[in-house]
PQR file with spaces between the fields and no chain letter, atoms N, CA, C, O and H, PARSE charges and radii, in Angstrom:
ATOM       1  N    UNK     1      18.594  -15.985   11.712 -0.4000 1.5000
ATOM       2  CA   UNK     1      18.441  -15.174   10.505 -0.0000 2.0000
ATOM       3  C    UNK     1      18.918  -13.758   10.842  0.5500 1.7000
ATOM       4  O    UNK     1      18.516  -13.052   11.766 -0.5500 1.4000
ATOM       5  N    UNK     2      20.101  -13.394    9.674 -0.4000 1.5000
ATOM       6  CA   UNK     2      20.139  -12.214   10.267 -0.0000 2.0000
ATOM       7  C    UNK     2      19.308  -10.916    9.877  0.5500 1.7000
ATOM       8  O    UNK     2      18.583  -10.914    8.883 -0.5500 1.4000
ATOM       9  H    UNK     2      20.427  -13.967    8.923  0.4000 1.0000
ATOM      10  N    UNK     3      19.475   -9.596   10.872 -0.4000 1.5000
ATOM      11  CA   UNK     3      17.963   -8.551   10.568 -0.0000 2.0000
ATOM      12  C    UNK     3      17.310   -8.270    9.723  0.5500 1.7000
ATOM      13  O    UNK     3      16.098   -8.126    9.562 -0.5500 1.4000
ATOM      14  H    UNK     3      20.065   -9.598   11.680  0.4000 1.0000
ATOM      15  N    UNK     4      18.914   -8.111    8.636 -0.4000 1.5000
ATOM      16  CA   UNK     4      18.478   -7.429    7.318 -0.0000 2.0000
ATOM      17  C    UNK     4      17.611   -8.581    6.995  0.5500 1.7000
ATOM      18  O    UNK     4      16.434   -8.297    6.774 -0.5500 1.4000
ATOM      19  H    UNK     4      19.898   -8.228    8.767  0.4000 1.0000
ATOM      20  N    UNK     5      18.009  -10.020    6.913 -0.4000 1.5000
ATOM      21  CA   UNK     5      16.886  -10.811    5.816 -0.0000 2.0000
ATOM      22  C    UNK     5      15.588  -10.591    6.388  0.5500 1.7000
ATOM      23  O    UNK     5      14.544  -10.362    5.777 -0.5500 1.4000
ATOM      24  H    UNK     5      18.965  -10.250    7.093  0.4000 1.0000
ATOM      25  N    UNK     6      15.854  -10.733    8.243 -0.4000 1.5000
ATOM      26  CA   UNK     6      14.092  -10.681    8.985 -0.0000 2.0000
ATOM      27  C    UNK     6      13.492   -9.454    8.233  0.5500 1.7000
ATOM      28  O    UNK     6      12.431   -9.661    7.644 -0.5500 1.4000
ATOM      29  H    UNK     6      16.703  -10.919    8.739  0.4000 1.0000
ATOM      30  N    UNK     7      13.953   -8.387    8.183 -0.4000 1.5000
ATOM      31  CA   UNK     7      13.480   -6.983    7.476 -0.0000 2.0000
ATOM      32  C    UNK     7      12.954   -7.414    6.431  0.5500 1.7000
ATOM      33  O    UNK     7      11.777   -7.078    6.303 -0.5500 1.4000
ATOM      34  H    UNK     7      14.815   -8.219    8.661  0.4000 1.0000
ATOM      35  N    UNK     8      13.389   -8.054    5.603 -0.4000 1.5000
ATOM      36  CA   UNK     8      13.336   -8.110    3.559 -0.0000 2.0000
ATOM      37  C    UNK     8      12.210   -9.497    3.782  0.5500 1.7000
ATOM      38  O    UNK     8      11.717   -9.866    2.716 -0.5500 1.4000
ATOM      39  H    UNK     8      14.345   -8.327    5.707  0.4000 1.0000
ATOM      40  N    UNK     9      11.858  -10.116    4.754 -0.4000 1.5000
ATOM      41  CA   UNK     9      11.228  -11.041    4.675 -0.0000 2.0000
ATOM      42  C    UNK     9       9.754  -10.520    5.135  0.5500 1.7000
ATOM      43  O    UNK     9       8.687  -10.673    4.539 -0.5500 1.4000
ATOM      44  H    UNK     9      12.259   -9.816    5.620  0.4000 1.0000
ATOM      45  N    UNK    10       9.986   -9.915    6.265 -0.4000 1.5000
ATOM      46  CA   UNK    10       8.952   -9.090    6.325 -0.0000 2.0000
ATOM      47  C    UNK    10       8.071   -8.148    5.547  0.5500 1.7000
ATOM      48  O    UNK    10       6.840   -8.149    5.540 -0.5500 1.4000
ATOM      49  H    UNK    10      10.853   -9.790    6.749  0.4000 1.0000
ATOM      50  N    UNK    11       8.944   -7.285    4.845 -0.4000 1.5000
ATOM      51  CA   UNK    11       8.715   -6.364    3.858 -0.0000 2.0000
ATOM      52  C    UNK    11       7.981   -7.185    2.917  0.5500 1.7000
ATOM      53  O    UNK    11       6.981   -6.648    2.440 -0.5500 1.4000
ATOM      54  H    UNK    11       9.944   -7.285    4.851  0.4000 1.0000
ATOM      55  N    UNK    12       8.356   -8.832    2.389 -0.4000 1.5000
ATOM      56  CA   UNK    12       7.496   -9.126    1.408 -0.0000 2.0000
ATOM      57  C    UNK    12       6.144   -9.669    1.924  0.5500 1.7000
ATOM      58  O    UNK    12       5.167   -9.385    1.231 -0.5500 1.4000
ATOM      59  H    UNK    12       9.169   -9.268    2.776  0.4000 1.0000
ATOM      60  N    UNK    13       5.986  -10.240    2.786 -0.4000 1.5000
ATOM      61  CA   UNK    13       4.780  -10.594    3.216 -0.0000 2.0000
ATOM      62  C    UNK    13       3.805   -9.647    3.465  0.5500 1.7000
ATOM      63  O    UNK    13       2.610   -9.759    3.194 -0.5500 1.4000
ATOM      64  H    UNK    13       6.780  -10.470    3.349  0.4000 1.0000
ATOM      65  N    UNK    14       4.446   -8.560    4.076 -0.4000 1.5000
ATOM      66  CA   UNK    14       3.690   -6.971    4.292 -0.0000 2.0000
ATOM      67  C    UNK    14       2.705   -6.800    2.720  0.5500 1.7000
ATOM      68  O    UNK    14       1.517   -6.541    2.529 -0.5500 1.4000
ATOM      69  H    UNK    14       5.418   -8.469    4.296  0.4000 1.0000
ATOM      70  N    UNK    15       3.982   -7.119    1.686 -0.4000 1.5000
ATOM      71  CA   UNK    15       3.585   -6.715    0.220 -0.0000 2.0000
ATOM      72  C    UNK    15       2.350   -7.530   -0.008  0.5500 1.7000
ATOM      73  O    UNK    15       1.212   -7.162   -0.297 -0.5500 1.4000
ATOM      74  H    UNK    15       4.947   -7.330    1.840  0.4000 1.0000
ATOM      75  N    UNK    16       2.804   -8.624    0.175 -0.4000 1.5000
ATOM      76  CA   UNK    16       1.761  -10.141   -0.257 -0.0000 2.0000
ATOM      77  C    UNK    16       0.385   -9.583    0.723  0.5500 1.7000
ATOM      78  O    UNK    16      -0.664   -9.813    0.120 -0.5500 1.4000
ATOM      79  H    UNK    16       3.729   -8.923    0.410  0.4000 1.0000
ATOM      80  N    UNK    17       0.240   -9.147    1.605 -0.4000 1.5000
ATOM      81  CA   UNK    17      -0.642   -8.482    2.507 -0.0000 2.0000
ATOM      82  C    UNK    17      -1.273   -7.631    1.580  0.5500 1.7000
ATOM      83  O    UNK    17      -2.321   -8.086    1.122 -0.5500 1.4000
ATOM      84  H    UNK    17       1.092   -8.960    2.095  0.4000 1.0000
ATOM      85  N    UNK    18      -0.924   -6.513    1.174 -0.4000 1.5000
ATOM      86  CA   UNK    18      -1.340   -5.754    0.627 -0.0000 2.0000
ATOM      87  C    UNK    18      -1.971   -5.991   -0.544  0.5500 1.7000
ATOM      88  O    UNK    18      -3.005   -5.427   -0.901 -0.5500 1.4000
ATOM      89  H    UNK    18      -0.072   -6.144    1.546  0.4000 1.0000
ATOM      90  N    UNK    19      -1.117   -7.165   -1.414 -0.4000 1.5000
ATOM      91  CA   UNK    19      -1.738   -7.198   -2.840 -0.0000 2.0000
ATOM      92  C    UNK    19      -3.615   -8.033   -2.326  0.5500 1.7000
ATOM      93  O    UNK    19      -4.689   -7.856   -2.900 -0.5500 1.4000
ATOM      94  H    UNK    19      -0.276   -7.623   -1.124  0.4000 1.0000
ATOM      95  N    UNK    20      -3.299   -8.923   -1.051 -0.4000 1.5000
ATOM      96  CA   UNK    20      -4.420   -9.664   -0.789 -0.0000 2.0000
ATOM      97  C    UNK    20      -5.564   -8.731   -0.600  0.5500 1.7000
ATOM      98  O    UNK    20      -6.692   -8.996   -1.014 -0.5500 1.4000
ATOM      99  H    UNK    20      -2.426   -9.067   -0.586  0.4000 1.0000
ATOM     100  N    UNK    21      -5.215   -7.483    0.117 -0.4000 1.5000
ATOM     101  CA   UNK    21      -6.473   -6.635    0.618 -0.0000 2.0000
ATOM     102  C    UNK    21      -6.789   -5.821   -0.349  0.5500 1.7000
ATOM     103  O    UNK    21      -7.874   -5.239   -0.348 -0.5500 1.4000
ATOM     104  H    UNK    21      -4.298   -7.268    0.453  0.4000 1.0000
ATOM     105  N    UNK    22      -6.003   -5.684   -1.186 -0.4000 1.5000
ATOM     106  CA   UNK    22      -6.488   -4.972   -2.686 -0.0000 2.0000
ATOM     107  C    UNK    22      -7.232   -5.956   -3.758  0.5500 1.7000
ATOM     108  O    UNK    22      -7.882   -5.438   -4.667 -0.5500 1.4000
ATOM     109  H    UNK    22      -5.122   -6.156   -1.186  0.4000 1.0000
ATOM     110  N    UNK    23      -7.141   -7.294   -3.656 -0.4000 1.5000
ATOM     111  CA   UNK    23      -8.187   -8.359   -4.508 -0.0000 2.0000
ATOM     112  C    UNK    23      -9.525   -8.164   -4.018  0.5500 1.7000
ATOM     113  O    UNK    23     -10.585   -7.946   -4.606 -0.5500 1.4000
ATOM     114  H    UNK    23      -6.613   -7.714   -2.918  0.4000 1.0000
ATOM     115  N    UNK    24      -9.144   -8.332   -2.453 -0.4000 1.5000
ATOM     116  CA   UNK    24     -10.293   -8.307   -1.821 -0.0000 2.0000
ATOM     117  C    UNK    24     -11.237   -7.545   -1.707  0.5500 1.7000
ATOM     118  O    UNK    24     -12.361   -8.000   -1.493 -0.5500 1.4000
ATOM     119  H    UNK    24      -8.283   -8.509   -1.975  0.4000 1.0000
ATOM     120  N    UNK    25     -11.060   -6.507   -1.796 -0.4000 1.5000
ATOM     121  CA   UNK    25     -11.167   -5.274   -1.540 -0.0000 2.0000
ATOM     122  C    UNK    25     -12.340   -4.936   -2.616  0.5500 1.7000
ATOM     123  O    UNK    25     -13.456   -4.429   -2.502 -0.5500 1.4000
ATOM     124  H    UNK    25     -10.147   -6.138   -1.970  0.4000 1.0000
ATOM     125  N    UNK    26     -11.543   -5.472   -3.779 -0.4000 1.5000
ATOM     126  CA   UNK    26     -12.301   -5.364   -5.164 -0.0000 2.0000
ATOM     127  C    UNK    26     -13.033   -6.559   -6.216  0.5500 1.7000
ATOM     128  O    UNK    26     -13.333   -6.595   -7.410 -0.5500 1.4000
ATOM     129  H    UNK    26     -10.636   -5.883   -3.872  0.4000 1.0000
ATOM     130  N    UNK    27     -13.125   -7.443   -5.115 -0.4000 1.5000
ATOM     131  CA   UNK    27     -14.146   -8.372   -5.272 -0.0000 2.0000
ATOM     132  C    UNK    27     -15.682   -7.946   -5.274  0.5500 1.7000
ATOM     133  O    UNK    27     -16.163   -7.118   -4.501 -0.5500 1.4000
ATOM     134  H    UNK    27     -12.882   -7.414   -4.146  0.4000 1.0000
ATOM     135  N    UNK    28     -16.368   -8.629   -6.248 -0.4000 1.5000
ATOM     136  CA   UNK    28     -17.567   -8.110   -6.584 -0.0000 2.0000
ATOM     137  C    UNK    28     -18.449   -8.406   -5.115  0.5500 1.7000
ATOM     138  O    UNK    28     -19.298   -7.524   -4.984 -0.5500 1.4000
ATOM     139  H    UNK    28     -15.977   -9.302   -6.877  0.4000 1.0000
ATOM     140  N    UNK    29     -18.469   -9.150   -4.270 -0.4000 1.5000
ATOM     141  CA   UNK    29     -18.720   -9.281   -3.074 -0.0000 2.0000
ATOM     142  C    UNK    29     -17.810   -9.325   -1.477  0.5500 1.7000
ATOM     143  O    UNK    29     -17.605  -10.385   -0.885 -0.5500 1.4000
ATOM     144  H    UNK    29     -17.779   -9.866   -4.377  0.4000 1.0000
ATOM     145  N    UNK    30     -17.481   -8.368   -1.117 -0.4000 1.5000
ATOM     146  CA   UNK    30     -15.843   -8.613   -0.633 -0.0000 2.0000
ATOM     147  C    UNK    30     -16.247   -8.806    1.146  0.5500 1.7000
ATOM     148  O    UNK    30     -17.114   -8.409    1.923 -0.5500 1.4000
ATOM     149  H    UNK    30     -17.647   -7.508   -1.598  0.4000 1.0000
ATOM     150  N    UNK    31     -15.314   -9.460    1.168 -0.4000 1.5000
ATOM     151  CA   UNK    31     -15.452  -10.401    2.868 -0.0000 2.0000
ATOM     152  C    UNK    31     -14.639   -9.029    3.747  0.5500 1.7000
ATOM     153  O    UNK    31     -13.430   -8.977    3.969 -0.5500 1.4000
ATOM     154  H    UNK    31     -14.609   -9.782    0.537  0.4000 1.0000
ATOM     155  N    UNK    32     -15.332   -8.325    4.020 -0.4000 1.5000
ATOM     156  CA   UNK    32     -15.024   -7.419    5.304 -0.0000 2.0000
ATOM     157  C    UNK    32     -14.466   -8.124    6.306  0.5500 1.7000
ATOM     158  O    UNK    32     -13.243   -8.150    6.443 -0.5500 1.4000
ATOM     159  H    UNK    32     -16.315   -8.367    3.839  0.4000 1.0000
ATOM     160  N    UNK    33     -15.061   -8.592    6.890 -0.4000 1.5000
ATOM     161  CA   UNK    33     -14.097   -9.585    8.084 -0.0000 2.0000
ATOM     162  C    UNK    33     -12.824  -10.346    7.666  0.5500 1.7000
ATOM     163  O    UNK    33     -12.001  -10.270    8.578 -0.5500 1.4000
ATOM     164  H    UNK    33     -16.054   -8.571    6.779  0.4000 1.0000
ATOM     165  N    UNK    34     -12.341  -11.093    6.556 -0.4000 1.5000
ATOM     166  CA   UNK    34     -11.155  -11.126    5.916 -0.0000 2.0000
ATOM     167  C    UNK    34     -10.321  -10.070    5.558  0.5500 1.7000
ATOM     168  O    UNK    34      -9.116  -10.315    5.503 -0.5500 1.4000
ATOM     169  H    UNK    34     -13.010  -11.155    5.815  0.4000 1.0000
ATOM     170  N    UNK    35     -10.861   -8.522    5.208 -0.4000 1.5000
ATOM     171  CA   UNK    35     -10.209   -6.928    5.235 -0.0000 2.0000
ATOM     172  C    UNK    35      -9.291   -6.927    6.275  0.5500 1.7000
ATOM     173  O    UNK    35      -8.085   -6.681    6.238 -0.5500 1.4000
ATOM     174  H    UNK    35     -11.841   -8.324    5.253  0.4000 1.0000
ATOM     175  N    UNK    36     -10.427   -7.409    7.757 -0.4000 1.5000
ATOM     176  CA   UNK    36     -10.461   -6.765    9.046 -0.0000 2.0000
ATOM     177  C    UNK    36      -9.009   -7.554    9.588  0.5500 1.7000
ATOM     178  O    UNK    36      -8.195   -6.905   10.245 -0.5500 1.4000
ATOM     179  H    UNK    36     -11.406   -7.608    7.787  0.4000 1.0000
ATOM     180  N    UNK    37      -8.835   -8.578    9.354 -0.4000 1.5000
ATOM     181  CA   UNK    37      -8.144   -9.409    9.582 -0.0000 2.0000
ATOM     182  C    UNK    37      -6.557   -9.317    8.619  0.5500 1.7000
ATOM     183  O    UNK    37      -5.435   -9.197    9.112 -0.5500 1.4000
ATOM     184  H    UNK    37      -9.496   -9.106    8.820  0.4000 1.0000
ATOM     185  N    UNK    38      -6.902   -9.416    7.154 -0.4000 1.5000
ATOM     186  CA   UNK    38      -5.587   -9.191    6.823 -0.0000 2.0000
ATOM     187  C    UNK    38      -4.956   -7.429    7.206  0.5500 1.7000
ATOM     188  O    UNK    38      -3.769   -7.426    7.532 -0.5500 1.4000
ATOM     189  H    UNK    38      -7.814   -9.513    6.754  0.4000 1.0000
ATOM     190  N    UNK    39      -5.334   -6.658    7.193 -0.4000 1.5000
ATOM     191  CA   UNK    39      -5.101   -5.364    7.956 -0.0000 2.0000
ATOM     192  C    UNK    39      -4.230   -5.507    9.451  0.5500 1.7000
ATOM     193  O    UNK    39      -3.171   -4.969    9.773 -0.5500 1.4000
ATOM     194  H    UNK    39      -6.299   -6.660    6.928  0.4000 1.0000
ATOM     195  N    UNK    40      -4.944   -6.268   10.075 -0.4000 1.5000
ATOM     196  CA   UNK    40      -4.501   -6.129   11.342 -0.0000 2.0000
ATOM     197  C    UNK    40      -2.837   -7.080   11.344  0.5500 1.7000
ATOM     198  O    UNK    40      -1.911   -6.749   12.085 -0.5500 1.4000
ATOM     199  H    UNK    40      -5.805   -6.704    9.814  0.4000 1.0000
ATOM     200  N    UNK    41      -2.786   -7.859   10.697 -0.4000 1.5000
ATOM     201  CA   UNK    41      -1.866   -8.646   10.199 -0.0000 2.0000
ATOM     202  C    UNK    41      -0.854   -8.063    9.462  0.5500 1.7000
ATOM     203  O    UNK    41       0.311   -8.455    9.390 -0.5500 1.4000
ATOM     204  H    UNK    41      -3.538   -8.127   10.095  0.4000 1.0000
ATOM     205  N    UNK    42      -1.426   -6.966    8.836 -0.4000 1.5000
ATOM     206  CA   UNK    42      -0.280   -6.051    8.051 -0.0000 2.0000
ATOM     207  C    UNK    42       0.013   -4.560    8.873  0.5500 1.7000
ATOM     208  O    UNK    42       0.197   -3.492    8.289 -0.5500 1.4000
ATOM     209  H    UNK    42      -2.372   -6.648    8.894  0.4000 1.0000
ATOM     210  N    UNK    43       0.011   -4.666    9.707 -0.4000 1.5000
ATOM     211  CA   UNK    43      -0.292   -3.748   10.951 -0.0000 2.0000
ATOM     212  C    UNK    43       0.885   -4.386   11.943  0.5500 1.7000
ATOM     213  O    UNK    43       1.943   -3.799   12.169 -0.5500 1.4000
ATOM     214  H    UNK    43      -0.138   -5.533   10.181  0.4000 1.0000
ATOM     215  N    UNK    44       0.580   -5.498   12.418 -0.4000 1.5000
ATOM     216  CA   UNK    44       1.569   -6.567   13.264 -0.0000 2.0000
ATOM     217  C    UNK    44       3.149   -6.444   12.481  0.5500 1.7000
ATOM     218  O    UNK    44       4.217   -5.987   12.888 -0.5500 1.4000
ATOM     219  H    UNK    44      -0.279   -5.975   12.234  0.4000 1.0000
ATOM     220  N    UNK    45       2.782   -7.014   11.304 -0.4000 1.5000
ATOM     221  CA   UNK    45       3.956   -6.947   10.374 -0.0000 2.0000
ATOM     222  C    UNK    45       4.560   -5.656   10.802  0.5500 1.7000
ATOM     223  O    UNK    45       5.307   -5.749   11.775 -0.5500 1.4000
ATOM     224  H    UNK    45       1.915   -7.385   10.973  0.4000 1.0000
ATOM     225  N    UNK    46       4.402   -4.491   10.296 -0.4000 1.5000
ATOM     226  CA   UNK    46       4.361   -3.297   10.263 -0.0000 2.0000
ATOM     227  C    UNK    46       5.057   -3.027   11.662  0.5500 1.7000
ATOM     228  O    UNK    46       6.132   -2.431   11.733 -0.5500 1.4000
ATOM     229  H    UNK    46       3.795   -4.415    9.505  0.4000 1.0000
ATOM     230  N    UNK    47       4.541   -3.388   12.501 -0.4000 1.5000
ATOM     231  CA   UNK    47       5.219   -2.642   13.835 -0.0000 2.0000
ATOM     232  C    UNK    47       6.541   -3.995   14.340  0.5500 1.7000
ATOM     233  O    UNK    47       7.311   -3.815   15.283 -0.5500 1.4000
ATOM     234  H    UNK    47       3.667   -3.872   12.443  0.4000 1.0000
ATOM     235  N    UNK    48       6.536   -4.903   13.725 -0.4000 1.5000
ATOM     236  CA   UNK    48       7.452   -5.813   13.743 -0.0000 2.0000
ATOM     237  C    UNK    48       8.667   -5.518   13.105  0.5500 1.7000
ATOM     238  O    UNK    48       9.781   -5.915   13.447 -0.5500 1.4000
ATOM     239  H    UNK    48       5.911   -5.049   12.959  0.4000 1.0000
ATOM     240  N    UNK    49       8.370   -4.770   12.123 -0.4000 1.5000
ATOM     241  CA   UNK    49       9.891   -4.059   11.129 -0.0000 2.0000
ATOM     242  C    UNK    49      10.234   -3.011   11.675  0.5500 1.7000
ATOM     243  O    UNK    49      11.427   -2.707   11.676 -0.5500 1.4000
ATOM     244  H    UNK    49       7.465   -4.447   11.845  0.4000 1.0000
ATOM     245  N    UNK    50       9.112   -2.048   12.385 -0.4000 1.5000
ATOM     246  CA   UNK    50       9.800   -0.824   12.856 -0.0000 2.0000
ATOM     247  C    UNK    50      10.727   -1.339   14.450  0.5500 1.7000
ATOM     248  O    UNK    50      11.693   -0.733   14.913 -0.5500 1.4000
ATOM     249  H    UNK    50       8.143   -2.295   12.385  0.4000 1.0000
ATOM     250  N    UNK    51      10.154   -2.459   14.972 -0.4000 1.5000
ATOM     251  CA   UNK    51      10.931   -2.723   16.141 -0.0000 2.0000
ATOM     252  C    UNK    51      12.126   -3.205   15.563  0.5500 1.7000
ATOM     253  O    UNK    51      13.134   -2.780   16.128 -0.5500 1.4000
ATOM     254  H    UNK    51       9.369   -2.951   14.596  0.4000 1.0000
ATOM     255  N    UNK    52      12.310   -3.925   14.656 -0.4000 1.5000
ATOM     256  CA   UNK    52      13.637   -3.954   13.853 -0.0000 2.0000
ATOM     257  C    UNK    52      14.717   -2.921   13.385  0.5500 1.7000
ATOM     258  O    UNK    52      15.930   -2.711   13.369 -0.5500 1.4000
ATOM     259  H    UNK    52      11.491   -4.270   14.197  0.4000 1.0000
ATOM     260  N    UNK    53      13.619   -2.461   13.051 -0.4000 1.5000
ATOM     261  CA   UNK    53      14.613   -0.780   12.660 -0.0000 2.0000
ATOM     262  C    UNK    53      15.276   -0.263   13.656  0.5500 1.7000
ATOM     263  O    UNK    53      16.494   -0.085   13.675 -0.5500 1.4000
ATOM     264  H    UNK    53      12.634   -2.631   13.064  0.4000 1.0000
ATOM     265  N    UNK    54      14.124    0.126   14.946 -0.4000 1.5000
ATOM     266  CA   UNK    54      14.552    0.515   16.008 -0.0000 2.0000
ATOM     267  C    UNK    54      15.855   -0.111   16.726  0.5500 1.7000
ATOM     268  O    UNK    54      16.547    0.514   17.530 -0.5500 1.4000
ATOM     269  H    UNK    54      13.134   -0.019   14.931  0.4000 1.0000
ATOM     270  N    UNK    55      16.057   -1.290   16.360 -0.4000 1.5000
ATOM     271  CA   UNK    55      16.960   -1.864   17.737 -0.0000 2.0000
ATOM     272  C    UNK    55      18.604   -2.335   16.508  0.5500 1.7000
ATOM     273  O    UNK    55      19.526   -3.074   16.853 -0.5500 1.4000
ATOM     274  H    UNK    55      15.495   -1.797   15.706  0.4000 1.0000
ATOM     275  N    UNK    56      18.460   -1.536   14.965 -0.4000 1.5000
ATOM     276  CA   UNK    56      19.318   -1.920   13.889 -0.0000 2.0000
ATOM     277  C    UNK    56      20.289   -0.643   14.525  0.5500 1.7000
ATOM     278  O    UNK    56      21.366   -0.365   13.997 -0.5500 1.4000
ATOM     279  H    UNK    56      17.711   -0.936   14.685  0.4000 1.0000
Protein backbone atom coordinates (compact mmCIF):
# COMPACT_ATOMS: atom_id res chain seq x y z
CA UNK A 1 0.00 0.00 0.00
CA UNK A 2 1.31 3.02 -0.92
CA UNK A 3 1.96 5.99 2.09
CA UNK A 4 -0.38 8.31 0.97
CA UNK A 5 -3.32 5.57 1.19
CA UNK A 6 -1.47 4.14 4.71
CA UNK A 7 -1.86 8.02 5.76
CA UNK A 8 -5.72 8.44 4.51
CA UNK A 9 -6.39 5.06 6.06
CA UNK A 10 -5.12 5.94 9.11
CA UNK A 11 -6.53 9.33 9.31
CA UNK A 12 -9.98 7.56 9.07
CA UNK A 13 -9.80 5.19 11.74
CA UNK A 14 -8.10 7.97 13.94
CA UNK A 15 -11.65 9.72 12.95
CA UNK A 16 -13.78 6.52 13.67
CA UNK A 17 -11.67 6.70 17.09
CA UNK A 18 -12.72 9.82 17.87
CA UNK A 19 -16.37 9.74 16.91
CA UNK A 20 -16.27 6.37 19.37
CA UNK A 21 -14.81 8.35 22.41
CA UNK A 22 -17.21 11.12 21.90
CA UNK A 23 -20.47 8.48 22.13
CA UNK A 24 -18.82 7.24 24.86
CA UNK A 25 -17.93 9.81 26.49
CA UNK A 26 -21.56 10.94 26.50
CA UNK A 27 -23.24 7.99 27.44
CA UNK A 28 -25.52 8.28 30.31
CA UNK A 29 -23.19 5.74 32.08
CA UNK A 30 -19.82 5.80 30.27
CA UNK A 31 -17.15 2.90 30.45
CA UNK A 32 -13.92 4.77 31.47
CA UNK A 33 -11.81 1.86 30.87
CA UNK A 34 -13.18 1.64 27.15
CA UNK A 35 -12.13 5.87 27.11
CA UNK A 36 -8.81 4.55 28.46
CA UNK A 37 -8.35 2.22 25.81
CA UNK A 38 -9.82 3.79 22.72
CA UNK A 39 -7.45 6.94 23.52
CA UNK A 40 -4.49 5.04 23.73
CA UNK A 41 -5.36 3.50 20.35
CA UNK A 42 -5.89 6.89 18.91
CA UNK A 43 -2.61 7.91 20.30
CA UNK A 44 -0.80 4.70 18.54
CA UNK A 45 -2.63 5.74 15.42
CA UNK A 46 -1.45 9.18 15.91
CA UNK A 47 2.21 8.55 16.28
CA UNK A 48 1.92 5.96 13.40
CA UNK A 49 1.02 8.87 10.83
CA UNK A 50 3.52 11.18 12.20
CA UNK A 51 6.23 8.34 11.61
CA UNK A 52 4.77 8.42 8.15
CA UNK A 53 5.05 11.91 7.69
CA UNK A 54 8.39 11.83 9.01
CA UNK A 55 10.02 9.31 6.68
CA UNK A 56 7.44 11.01 3.39
Amino acid sequence: MPADERIASLRSKHAAIENAIDEEEHRPHPDDLRIIELKREKLRIKDEIAGHLDHA
